[in-house]
RODO-2510 file (C-alpha; in nm, 4 decimals, decimal comma):
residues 313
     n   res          X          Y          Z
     1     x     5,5510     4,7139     2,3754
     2     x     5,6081     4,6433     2,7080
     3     x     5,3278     4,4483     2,8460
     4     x     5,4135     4,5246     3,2009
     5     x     5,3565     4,9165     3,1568
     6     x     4,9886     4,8156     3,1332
     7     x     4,9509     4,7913     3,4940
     8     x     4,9164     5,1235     3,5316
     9     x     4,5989     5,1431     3,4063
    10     x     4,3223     5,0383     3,6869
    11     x     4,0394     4,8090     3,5411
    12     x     3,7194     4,9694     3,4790
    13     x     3,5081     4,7669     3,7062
    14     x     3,0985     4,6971     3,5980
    15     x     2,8597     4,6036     3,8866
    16     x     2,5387     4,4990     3,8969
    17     x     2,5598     4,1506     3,9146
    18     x     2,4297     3,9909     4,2217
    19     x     2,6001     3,5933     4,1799
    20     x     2,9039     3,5172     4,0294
    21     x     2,9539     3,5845     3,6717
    22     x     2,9618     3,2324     3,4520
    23     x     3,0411     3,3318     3,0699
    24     x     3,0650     3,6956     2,9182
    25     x     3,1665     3,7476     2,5756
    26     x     3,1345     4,0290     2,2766
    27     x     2,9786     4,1118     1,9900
    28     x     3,1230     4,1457     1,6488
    29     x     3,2526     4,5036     1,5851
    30     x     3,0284     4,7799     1,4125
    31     x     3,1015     5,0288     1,1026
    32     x     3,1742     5,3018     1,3613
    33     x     3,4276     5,1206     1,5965
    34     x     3,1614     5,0185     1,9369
    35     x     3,0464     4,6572     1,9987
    36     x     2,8654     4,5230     2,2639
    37     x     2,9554     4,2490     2,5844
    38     x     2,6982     4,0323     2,7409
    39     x     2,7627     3,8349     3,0814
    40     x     2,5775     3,5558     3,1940
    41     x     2,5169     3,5178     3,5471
    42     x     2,3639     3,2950     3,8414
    43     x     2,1377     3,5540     3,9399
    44     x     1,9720     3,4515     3,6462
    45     x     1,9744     3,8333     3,4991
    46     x     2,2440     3,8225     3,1977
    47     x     2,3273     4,1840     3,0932
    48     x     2,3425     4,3777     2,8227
    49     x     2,6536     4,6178     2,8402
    50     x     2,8766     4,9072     2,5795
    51     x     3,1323     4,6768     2,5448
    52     x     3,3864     4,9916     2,5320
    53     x     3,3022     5,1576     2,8598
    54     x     3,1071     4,9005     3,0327
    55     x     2,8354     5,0927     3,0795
    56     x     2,4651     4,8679     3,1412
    57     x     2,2501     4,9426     2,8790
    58     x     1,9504     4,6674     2,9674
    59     x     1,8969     4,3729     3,1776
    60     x     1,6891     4,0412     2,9423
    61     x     1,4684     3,9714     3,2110
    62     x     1,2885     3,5996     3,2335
    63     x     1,5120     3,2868     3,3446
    64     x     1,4186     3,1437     3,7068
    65     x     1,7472     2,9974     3,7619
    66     x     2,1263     3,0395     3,6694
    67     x     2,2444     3,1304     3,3360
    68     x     2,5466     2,9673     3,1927
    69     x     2,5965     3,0910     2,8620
    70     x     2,4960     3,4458     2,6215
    71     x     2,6055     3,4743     2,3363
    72     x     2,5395     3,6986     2,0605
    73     x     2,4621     3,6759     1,6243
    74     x     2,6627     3,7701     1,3810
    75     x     2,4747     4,1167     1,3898
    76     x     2,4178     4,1399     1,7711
    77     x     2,0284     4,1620     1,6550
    78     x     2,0060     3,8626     1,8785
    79     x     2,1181     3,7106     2,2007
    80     x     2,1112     3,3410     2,3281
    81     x     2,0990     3,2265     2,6891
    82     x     2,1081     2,9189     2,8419
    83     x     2,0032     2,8157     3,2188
    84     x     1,9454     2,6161     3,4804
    85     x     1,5867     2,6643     3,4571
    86     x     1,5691     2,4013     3,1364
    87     x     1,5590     2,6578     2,8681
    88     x     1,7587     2,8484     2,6070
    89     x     1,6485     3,2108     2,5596
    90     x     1,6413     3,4207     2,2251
    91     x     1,6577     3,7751     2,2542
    92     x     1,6340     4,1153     2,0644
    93     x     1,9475     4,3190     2,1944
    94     x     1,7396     4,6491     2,0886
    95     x     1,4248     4,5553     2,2831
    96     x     1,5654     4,3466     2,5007
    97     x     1,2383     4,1681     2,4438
    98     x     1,2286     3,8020     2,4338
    99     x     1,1690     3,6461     2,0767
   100     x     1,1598     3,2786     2,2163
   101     x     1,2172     3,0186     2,4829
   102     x     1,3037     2,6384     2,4018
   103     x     1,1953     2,4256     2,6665
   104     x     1,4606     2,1170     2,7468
   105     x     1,4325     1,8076     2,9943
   106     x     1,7416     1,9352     3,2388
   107     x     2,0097     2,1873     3,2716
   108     x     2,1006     2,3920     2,9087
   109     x     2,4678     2,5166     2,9432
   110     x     2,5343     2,6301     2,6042
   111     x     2,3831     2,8221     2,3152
   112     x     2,5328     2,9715     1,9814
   113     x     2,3738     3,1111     1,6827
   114     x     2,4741     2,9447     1,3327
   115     x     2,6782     3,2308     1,1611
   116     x     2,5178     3,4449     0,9375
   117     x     2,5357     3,8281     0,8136
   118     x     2,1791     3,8560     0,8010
   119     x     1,9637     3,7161     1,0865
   120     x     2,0357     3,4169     1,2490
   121     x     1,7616     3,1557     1,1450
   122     x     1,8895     2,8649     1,3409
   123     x     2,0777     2,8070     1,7183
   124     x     2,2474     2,5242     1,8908
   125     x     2,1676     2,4120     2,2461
   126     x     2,3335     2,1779     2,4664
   127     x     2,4070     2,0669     2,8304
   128     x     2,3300     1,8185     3,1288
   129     x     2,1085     1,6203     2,8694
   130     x     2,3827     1,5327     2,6632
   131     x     2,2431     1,6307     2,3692
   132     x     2,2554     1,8757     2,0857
   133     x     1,9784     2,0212     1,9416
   134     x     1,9201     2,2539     1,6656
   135     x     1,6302     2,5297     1,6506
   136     x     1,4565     2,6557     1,3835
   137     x     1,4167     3,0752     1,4755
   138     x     1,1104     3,0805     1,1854
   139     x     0,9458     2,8203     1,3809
   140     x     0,7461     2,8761     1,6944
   141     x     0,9205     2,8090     2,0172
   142     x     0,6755     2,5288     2,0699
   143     x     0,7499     2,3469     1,8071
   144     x     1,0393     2,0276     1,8516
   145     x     1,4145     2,0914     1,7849
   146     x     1,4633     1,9933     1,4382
   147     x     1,7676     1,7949     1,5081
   148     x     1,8680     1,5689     1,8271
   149     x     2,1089     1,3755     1,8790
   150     x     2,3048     1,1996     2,2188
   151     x     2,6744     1,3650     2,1508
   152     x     2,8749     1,3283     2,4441
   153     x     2,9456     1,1139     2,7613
   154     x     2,9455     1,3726     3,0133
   155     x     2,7616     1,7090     2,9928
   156     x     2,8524     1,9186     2,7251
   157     x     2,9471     2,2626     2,8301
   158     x     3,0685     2,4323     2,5359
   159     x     2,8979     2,4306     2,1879
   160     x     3,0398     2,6814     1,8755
   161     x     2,8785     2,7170     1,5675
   162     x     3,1813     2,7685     1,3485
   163     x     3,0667     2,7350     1,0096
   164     x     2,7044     2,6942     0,7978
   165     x     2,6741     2,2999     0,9072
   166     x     2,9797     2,2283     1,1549
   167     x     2,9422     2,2820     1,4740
   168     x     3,2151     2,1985     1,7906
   169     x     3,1441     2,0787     2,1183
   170     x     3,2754     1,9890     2,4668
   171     x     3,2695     1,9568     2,8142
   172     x     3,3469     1,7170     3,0983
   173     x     3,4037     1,4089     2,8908
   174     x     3,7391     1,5974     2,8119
   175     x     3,6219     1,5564     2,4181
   176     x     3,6113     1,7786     2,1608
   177     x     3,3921     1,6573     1,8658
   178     x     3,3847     1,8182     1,5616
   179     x     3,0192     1,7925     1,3746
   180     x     2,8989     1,8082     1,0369
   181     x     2,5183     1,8881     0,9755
   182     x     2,5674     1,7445     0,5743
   183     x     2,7229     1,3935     0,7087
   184     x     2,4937     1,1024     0,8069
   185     x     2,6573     1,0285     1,1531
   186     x     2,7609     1,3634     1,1679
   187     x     3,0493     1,3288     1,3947
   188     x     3,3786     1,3654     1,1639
   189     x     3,6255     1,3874     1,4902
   190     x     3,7028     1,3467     1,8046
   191     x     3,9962     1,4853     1,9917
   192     x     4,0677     1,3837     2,3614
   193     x     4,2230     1,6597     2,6126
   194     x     4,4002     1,6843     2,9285
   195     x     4,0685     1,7545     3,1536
   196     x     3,7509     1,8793     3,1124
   197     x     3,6610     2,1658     2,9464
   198     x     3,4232     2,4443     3,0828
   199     x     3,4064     2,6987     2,7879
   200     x     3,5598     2,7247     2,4414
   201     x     3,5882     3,0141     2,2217
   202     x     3,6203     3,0977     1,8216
   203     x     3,8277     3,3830     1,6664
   204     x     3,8876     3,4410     1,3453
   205     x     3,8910     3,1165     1,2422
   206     x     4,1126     2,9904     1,6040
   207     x     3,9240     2,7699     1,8626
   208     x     4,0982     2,8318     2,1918
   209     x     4,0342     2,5901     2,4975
   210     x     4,1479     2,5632     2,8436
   211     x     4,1428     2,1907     2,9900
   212     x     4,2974     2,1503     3,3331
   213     x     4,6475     2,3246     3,3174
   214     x     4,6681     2,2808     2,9378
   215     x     4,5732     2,5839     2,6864
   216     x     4,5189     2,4451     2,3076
   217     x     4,4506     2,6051     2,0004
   218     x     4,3215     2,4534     1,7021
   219     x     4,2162     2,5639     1,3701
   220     x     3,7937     2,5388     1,4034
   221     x     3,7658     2,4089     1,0156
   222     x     4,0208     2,2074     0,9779
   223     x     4,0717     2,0251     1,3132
   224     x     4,4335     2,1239     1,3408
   225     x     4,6261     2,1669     1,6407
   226     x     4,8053     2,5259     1,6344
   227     x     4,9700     2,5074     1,9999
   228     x     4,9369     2,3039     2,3117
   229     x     5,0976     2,4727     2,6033
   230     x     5,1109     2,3548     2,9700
   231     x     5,0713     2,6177     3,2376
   232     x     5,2038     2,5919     3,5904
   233     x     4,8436     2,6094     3,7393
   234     x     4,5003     2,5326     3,6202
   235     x     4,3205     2,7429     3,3602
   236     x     3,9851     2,8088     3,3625
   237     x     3,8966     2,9883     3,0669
   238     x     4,1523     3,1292     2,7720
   239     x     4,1464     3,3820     2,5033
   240     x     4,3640     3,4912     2,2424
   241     x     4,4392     3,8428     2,0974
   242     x     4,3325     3,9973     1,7475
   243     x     4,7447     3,9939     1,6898
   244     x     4,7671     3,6173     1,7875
   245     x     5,0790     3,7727     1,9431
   246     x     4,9266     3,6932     2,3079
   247     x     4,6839     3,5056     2,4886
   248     x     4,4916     3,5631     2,8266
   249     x     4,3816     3,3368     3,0948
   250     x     4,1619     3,2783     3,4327
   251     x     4,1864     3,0192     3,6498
   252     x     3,9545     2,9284     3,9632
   253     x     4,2220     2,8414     4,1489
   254     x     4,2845     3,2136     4,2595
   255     x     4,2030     3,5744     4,1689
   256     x     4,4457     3,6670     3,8836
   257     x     4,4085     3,7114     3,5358
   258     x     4,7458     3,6329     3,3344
   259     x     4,8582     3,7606     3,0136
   260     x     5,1158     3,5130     2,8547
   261     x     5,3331     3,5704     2,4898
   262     x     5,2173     3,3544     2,2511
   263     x     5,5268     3,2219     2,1447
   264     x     5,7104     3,1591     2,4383
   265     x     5,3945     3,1251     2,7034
   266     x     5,5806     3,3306     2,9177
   267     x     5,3324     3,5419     3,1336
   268     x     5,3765     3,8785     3,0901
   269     x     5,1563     4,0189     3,3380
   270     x     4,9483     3,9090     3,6226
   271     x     4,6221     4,1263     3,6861
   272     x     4,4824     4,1452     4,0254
   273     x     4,1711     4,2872     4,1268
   274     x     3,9221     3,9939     4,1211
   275     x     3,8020     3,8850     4,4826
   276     x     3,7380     3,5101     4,3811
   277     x     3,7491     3,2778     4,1200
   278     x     3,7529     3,4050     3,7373
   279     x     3,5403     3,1987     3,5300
   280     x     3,5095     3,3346     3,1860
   281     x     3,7713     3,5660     3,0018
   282     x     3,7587     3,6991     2,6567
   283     x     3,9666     4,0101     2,4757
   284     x     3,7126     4,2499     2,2826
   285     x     3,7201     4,2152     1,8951
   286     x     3,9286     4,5049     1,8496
   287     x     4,1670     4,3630     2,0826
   288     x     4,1741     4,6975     2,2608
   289     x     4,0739     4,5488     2,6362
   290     x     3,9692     4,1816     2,7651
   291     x     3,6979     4,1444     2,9980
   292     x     3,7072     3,8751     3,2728
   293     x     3,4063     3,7765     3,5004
   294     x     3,4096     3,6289     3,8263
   295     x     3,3124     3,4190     4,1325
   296     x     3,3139     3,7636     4,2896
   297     x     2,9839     3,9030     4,0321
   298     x     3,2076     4,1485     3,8879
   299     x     3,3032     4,1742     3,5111
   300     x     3,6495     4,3786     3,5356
   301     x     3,7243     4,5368     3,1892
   302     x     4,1469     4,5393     3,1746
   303     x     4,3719     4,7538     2,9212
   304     x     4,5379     4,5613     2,7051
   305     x     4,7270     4,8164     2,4569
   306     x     4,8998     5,1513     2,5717
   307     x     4,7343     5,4689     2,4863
   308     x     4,3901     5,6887     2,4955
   309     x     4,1304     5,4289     2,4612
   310     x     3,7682     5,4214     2,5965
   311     x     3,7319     5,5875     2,9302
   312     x     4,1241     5,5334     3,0003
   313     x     4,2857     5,8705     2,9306
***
């Protein structure tokens, strides 16, 4: 396929935002082919959205400050936020009522749900404190994180929940650390990047992070590196395709979303269409479109195979 003949199709463009857009990202696929997208936002409303058409289905309405992070279960029966208003939000995504709200000492920038195909029972929070903690969902929201610990040197900005007890974070320490809920000390590595890192994401077993103008991959289990690649400007945020036969970047260095091969890095297309800064990017899990959010408040919803597919004819 040639990746350039995707440019004809204009991005489907969701509003509604009032700030700039900090972190979007999707749910897992359902039985009959939809999923959902949820954007997190400094107006402090993250949105609930079709993640095929875009459309808004609800608004999770309750932080007081910026939110940095949403993320969603296994099931996308819950969501997770986390804000500048020193807590980290649960949510029912049918509701949009929230379930709970874990109070923290400073800044939370990240939140993930441990995966599960039932209910989540436990989440992950992290952020200006330095620390990790783990909630219990059974417990109430009052009640003290049942695990704590100091993890990182500089605020941690990224936090996946990859497996039943391991757990990966990072942030502006350029470290990724690699933690094991069964282990003592719980840290089992440490890996040191080329700058610091601002969001990470998990597919399919691939953790893909952009540090400064360095992409890696690594396998999330087994602490491998798959590829380090270094672009000719700075990348923001990174994603890779269903295929692994592509990967897509932002950058908030300028407007453009950029679609590079896999194997060679070469970009393939540029996207324009942002009016600032793109902060978060991530392709939806049938691999069908990417969605990119930006410094603008827009979340811009780009084609990313030829044919019929959504609302693109």
């Amino acid at each position: 396929m040639d990746q350039s003949q995707l440019s004809r199709y204009l991005p489907l463009t969701c509003t509604g935002h009032s700030r700039p857009v900090t972190h979007l990202s999707f749910s897992n696929m359902y039985e009959n082919g939809s999923y959902l997208m949820i954007s997190a936002c400094k107006d402090g409303a993250p949105m609930l959205r079709d993640g095929v058409t875009g459309d808004w289905i609800g608004t999770f309405t309750g932080h007081k400050g910026a939110v940095w992070s949403a993320r969603f279960s296994t099931d996308a029966a819950l969501a997770v936020t986390a804000s500048a208003d020193f807590t980290a939000k649960v949510w029912d995504t049918n509701s949009g009522s929230m379930i709970a709200s874990y109070g923290h000492n400073h800044i939370v920038r990240t939140a993930a749900f441990v995966p599960a195909y039932s209910q989540a029972q436990f989440c992950v929070t992290a952020g200006n404190e330095k620390k990790i903690r783990i909630w219990d969902l059974s417990r109430d929201d009052s009640a003290p994180a049942v695990m704590e610990w100091i993890a990182a040197e500089g605020t941690i900005k990224s936090a996946l929940w990859v497996e039943q007890s391991v757990i990966i974070t990072a942030g502006d320490d350029k470290c990724m650390k690699w933690w094991d809920l069964r282990m003592p000390d719980k840290l089992v590595n440490s890996v040191t990047v080329d700058g610091p890192i601002g969001q990470m994401e998990e597919r399919d077993g691939t953790v893909t992070v952009a540090a400064g103008s360095v992409v890696y991959l690594f396998d999330a289990l087994d602490r491998t590196l798959l590829k380090k690649q270094v672009l000719d400007y700075n990348a923001s945020t990174v994603s890779i395709h269903p295929s692994r036969k592509k990967f897509v970047t932002g950058s908030t260095n300028d407007t453009w979303v950029r679609i590079h091969d896999f194997s060679t890095s070469a970009v393939l297309d540029t996207l324009k269409g942002h009016h600032g800064p793109v902060h978060s990017i991530s392709y939806s899990p049938d691999g069908q479109l990417c969605a990119s959010g930006g410094e603008d408040g827009t979340i811009r919803l780009w084609k990313s195979e030829i044919g019929p597919y959504g609302l693109w004819k």
